[in-house]
LUMTIBA-102191 format. One record per atom (N, C-alpha, C, O, CB): atom name; x, y, z. Coordinates in Angstrom, 3 decimals, always signed. Glycine has a CB too. Layout:
N
KEMAR  site         X         Y         Z
KEMAR    CA         X         Y         Z
...
//
This chain:
78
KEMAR  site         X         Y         Z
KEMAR     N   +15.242    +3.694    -0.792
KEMAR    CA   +13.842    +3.341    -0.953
KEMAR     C   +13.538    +1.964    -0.378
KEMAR     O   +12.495    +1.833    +0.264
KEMAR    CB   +13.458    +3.386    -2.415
KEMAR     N   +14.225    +1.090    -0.523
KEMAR    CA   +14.267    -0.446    +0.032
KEMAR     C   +14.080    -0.508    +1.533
KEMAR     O   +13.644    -1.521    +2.080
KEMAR    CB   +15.716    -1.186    -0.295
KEMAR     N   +14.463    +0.748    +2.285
KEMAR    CA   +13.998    +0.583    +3.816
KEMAR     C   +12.230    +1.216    +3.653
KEMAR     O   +11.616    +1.077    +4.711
KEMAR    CB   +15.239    +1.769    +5.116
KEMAR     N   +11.606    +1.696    +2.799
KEMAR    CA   +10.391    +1.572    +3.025
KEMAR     C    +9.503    +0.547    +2.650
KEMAR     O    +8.280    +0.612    +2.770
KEMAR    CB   +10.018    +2.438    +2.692
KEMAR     N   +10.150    -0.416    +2.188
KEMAR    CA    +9.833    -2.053    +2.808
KEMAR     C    +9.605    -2.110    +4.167
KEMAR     O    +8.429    -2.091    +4.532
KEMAR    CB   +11.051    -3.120    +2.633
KEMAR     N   +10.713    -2.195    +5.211
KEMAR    CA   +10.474    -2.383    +6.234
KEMAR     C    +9.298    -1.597    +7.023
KEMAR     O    +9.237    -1.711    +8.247
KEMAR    CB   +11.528    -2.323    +6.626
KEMAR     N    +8.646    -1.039    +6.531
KEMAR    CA    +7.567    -0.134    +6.730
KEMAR     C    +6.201    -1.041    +6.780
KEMAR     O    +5.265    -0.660    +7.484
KEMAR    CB    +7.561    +0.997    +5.525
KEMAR     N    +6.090    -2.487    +5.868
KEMAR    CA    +5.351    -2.776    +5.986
KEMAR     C    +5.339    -4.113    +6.038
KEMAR     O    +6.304    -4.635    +5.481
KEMAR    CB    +4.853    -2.238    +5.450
KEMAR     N    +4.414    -4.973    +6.618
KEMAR    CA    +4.464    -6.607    +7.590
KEMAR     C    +3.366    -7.160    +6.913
KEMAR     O    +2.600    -6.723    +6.054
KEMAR    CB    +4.126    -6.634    +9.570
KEMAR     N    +3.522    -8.691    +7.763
KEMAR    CA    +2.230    -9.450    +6.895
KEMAR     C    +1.832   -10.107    +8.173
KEMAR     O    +2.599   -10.241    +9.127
KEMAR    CB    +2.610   -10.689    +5.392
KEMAR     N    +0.456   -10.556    +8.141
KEMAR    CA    +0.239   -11.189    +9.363
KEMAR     C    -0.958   -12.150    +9.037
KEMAR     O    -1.849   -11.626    +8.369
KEMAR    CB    -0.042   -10.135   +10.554
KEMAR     N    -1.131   -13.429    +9.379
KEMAR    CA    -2.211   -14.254    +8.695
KEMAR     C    -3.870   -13.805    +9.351
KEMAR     O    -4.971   -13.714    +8.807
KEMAR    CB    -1.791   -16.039    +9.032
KEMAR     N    -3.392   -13.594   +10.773
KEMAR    CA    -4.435   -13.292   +11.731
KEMAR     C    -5.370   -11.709   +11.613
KEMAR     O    -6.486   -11.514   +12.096
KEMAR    CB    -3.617   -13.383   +13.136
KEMAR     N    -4.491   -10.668   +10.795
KEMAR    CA    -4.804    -9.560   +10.580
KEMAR     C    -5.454    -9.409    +8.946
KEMAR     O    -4.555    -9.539    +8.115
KEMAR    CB    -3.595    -8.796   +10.949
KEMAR     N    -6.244    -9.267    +8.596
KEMAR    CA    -6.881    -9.045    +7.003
KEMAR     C    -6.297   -10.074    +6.131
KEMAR     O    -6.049   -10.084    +4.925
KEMAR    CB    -6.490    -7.497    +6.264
KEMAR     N    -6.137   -10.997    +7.134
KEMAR    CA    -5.960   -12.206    +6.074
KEMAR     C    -4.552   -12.754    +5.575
KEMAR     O    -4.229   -13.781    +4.978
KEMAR    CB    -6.632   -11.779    +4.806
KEMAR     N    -3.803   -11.594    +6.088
KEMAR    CA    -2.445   -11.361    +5.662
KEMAR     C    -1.801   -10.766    +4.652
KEMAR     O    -0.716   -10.990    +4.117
KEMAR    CB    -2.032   -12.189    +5.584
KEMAR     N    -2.923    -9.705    +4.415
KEMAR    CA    -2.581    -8.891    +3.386
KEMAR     C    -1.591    -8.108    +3.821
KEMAR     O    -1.441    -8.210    +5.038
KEMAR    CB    -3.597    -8.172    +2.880
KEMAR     N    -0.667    -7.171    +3.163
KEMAR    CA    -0.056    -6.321    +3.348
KEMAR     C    -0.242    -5.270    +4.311
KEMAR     O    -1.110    -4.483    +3.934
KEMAR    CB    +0.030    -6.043    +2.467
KEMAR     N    +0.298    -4.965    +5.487
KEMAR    CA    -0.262    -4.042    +6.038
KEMAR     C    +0.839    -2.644    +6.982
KEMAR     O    +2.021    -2.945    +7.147
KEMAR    CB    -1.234    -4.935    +6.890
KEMAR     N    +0.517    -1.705    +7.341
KEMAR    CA    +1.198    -0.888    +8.151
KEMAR     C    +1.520    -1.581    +9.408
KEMAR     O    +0.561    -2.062   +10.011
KEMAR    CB    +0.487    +0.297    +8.359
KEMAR     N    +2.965    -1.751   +10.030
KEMAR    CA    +2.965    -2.014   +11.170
KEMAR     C    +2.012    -1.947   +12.164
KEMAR     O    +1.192    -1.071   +11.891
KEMAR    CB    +3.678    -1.566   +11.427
KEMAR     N    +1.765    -2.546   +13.269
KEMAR    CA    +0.732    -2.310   +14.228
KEMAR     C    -0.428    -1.531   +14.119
KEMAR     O    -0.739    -0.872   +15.111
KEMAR    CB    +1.222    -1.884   +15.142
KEMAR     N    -1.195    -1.466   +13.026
KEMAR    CA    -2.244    -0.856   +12.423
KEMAR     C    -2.719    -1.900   +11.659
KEMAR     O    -2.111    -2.838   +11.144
KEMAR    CB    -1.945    +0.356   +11.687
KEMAR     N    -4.335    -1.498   +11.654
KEMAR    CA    -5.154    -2.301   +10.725
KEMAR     C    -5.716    -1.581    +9.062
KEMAR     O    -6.756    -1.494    +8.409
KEMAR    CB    -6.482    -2.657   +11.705
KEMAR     N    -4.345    -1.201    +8.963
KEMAR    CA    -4.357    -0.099    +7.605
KEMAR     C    -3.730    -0.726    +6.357
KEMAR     O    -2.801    -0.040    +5.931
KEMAR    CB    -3.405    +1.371    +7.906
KEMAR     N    -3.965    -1.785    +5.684
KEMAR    CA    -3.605    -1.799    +4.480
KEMAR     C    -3.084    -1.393    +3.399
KEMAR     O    -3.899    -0.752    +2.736
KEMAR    CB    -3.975    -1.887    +4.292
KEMAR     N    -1.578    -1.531    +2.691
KEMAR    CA    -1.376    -1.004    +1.515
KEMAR     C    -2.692    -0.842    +0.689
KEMAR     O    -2.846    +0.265    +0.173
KEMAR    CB    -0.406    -1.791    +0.869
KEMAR     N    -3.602    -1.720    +0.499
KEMAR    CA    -4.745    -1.751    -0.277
KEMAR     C    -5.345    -0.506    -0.369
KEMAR     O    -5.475    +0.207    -1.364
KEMAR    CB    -5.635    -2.652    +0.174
KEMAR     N    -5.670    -0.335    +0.691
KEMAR    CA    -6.530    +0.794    +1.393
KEMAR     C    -5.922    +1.790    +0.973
KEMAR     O    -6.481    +2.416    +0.073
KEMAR    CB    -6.664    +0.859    +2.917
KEMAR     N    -4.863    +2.180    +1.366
KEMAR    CA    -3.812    +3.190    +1.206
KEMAR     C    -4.053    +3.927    -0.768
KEMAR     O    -4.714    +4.806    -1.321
KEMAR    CB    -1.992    +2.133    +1.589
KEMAR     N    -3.112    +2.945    -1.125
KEMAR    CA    -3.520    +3.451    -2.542
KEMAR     C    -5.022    +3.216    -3.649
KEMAR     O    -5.137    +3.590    -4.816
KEMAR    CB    -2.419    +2.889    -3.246
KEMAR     N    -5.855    +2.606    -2.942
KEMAR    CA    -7.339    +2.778    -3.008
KEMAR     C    -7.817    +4.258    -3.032
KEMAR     O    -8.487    +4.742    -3.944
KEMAR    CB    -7.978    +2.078    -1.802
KEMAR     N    -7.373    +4.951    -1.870
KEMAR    CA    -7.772    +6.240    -1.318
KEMAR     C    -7.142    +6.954    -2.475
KEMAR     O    -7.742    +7.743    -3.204
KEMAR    CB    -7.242    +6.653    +0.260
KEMAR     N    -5.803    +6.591    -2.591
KEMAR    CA    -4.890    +7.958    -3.534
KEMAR     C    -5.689    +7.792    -5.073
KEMAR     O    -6.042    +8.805    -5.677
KEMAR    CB    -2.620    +7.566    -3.786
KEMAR     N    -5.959    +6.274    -5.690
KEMAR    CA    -6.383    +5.938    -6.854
KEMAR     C    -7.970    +6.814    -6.895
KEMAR     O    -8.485    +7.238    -7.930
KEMAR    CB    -6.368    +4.207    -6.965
KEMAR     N    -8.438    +6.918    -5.776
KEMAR    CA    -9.775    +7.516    -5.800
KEMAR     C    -9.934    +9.239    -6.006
KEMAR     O   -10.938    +9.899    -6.275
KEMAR    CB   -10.400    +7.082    -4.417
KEMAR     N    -8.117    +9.783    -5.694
KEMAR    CA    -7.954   +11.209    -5.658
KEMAR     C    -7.939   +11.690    -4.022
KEMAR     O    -8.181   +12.848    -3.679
KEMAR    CB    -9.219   +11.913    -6.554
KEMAR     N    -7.602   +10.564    -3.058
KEMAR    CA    -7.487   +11.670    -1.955
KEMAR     C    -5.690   +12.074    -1.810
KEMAR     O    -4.728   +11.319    -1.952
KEMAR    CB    -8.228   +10.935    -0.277
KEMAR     N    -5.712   +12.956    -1.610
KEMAR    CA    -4.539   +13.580    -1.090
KEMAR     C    -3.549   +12.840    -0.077
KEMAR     O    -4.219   +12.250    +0.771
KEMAR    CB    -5.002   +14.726    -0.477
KEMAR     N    -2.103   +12.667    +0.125
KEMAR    CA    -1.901   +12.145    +1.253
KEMAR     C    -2.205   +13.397    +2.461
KEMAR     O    -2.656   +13.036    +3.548
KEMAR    CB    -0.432   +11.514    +1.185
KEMAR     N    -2.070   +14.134    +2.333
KEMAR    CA    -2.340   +15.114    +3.239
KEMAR     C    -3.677   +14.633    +4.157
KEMAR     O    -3.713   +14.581    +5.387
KEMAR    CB    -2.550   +16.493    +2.417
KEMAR     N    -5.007   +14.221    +3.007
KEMAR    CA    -6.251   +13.984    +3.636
KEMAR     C    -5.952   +13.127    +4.499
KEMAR     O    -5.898   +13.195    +5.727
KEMAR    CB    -7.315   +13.579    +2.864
KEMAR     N    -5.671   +11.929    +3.453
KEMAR    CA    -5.449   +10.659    +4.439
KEMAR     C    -4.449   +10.333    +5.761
KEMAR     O    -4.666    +9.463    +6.604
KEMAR    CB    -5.073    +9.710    +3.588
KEMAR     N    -3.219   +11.320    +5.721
KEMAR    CA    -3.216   +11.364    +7.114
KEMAR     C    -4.180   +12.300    +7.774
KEMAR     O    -4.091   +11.994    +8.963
KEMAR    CB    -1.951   +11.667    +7.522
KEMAR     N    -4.847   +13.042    +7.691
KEMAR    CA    -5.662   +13.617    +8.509
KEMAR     C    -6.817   +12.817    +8.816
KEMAR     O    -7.314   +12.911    +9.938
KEMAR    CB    -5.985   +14.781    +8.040
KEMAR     N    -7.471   +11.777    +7.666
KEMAR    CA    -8.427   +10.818    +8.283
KEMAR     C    -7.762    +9.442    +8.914
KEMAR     O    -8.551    +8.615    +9.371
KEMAR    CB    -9.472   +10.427    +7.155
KEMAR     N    -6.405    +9.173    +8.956
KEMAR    CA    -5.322    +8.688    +9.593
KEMAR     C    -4.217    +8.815   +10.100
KEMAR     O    -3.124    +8.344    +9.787
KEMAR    CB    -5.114    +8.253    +9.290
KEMAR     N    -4.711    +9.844   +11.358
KEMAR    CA    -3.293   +10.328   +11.975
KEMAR     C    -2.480    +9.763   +12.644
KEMAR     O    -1.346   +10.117   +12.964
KEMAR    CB    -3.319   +11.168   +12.661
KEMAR     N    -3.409    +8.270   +13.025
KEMAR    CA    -2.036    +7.435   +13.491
KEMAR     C    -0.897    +6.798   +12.125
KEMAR     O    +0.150    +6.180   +12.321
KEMAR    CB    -2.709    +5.904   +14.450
KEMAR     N    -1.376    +7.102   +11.026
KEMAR    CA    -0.121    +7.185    +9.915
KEMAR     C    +0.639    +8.022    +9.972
KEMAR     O    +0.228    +9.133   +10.304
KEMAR    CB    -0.364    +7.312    +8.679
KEMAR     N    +2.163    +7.817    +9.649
KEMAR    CA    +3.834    +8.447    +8.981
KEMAR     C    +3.350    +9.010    +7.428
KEMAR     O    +2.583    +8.369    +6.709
KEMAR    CB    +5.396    +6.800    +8.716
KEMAR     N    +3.834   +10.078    +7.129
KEMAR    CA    +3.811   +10.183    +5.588
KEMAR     C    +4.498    +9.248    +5.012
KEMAR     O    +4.140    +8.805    +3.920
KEMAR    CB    +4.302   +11.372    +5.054
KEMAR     N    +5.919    +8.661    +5.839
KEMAR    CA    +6.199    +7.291    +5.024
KEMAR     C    +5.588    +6.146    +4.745
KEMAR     O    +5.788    +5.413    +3.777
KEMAR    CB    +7.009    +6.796    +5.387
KEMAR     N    +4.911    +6.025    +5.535
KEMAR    CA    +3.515    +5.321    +5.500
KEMAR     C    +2.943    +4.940    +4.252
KEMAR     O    +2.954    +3.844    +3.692
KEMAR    CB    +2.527    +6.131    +6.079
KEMAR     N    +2.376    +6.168    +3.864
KEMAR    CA    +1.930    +6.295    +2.084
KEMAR     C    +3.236    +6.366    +1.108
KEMAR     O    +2.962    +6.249    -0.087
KEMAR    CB    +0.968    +7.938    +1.715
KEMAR     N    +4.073    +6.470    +1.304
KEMAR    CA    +5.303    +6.309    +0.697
KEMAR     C    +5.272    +4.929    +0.248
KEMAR     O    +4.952    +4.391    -0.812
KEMAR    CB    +6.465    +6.631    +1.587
KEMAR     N    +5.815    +4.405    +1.670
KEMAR    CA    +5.589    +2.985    +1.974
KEMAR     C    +4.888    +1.990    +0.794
KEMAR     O    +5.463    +1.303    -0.051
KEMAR    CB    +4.686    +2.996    +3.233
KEMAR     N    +3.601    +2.144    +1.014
KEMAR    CA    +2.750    +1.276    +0.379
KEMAR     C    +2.767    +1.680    -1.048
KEMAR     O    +2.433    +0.673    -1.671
KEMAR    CB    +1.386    +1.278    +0.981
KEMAR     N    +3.033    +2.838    -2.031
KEMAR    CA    +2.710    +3.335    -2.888
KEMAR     C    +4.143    +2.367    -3.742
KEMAR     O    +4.094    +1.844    -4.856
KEMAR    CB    +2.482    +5.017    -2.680
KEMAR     N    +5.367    +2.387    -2.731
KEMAR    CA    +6.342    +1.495    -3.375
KEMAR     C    +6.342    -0.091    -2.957
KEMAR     O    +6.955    -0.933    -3.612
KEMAR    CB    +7.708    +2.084    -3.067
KEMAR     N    +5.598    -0.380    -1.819
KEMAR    CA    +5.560    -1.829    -2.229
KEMAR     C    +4.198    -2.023    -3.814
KEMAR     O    +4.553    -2.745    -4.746
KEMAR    CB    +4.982    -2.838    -0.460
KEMAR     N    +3.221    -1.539    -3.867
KEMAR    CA    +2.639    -1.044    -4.871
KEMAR     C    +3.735    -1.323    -6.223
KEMAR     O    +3.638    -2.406    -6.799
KEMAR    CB    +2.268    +0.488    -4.489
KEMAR     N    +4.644    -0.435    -6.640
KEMAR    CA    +5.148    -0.460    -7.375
KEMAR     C    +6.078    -2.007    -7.492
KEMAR     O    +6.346    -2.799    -8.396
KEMAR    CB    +5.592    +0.726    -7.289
KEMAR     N    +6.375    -1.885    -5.990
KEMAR    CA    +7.406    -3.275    -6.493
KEMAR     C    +6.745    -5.001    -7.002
KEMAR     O    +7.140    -6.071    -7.465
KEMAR    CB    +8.441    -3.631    -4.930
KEMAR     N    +5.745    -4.447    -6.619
KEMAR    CA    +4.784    -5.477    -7.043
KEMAR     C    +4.205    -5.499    -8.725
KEMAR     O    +3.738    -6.585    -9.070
KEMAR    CB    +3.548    -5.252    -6.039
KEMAR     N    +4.206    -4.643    -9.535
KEMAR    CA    +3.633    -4.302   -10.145
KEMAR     C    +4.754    -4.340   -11.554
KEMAR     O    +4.466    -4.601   -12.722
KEMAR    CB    +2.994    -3.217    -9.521
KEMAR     N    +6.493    -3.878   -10.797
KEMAR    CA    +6.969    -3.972   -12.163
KEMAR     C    +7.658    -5.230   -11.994
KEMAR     O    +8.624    -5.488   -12.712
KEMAR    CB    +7.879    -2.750   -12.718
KEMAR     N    +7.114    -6.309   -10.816
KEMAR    CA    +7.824    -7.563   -11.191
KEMAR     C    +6.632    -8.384   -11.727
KEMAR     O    +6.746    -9.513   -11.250
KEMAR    CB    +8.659    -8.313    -9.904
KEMAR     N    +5.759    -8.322   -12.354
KEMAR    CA    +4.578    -8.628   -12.531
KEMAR     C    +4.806    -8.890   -14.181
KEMAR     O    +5.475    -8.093   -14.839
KEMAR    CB    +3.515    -7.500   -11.961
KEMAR     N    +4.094   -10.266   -14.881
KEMAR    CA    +4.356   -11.138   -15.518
KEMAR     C    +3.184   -10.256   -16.627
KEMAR     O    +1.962   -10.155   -16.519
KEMAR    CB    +4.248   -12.715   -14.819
KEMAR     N    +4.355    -9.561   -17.952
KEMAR    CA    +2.981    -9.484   -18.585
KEMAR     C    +2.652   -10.265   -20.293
KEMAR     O    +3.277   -10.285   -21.354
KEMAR    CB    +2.744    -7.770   -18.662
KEMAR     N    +1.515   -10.759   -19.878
KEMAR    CA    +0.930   -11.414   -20.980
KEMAR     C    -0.218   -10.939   -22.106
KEMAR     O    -1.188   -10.207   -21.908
KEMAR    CB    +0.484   -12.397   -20.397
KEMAR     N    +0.166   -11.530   -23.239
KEMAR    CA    -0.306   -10.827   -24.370
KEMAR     C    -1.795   -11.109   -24.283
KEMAR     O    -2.417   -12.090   -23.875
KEMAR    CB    +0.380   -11.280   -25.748
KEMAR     N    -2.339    -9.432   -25.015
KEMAR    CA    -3.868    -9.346   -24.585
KEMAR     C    -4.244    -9.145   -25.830
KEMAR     O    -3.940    -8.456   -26.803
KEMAR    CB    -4.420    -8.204   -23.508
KEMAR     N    -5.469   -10.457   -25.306
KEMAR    CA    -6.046   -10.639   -27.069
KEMAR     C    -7.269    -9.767   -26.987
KEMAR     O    -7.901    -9.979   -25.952
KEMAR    CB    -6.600   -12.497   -27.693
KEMAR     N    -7.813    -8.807   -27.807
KEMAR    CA    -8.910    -8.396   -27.877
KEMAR     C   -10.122    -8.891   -28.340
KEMAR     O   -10.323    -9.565   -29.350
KEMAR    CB    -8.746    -7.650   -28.273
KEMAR     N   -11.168    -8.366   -27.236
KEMAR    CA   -12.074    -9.271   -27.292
KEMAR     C   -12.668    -9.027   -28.873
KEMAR     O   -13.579    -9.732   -29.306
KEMAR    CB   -13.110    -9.102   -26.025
//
């Protein structure tokens, strides 16, 4: 799973330097935006066929790796 890291780059000049698909202006963001919204990967490579299904792989686990190294703090109710 750790080589679908290499799947994805950072660049200051491109969206700021968000996370993104190699040589594409396609965002992890974007990526699991679409899936969080209910599209299919199927759709989304079809409304992005210059994407790999690893692609959405890709981002769905930098996604994760982000998420279970992530600091959690106690939530006071409002």
């Amino acid at each position: 799973m750790e080589d679908l890291l290499k799947r994805i780059t950072f660049n200051k000049a491109v969206l700021g330097g968000k996370p993104l698909i190699p040589d594409l202006r396609i965002s992890v963001e974007m990526i699991v935006e679409l899936l969080a919204k209910g599209a299919t990967p199927q759709e989304i490579l079809e409304d992005f066929p210059e994407l790999d299904p690893a692609d959405i792989l890709a981002a769905l686990f930098y996604a994760y790796q982000m998420l279970s190294s992530e600091t959690i703090y106690e939530r006071i109710a409002a």
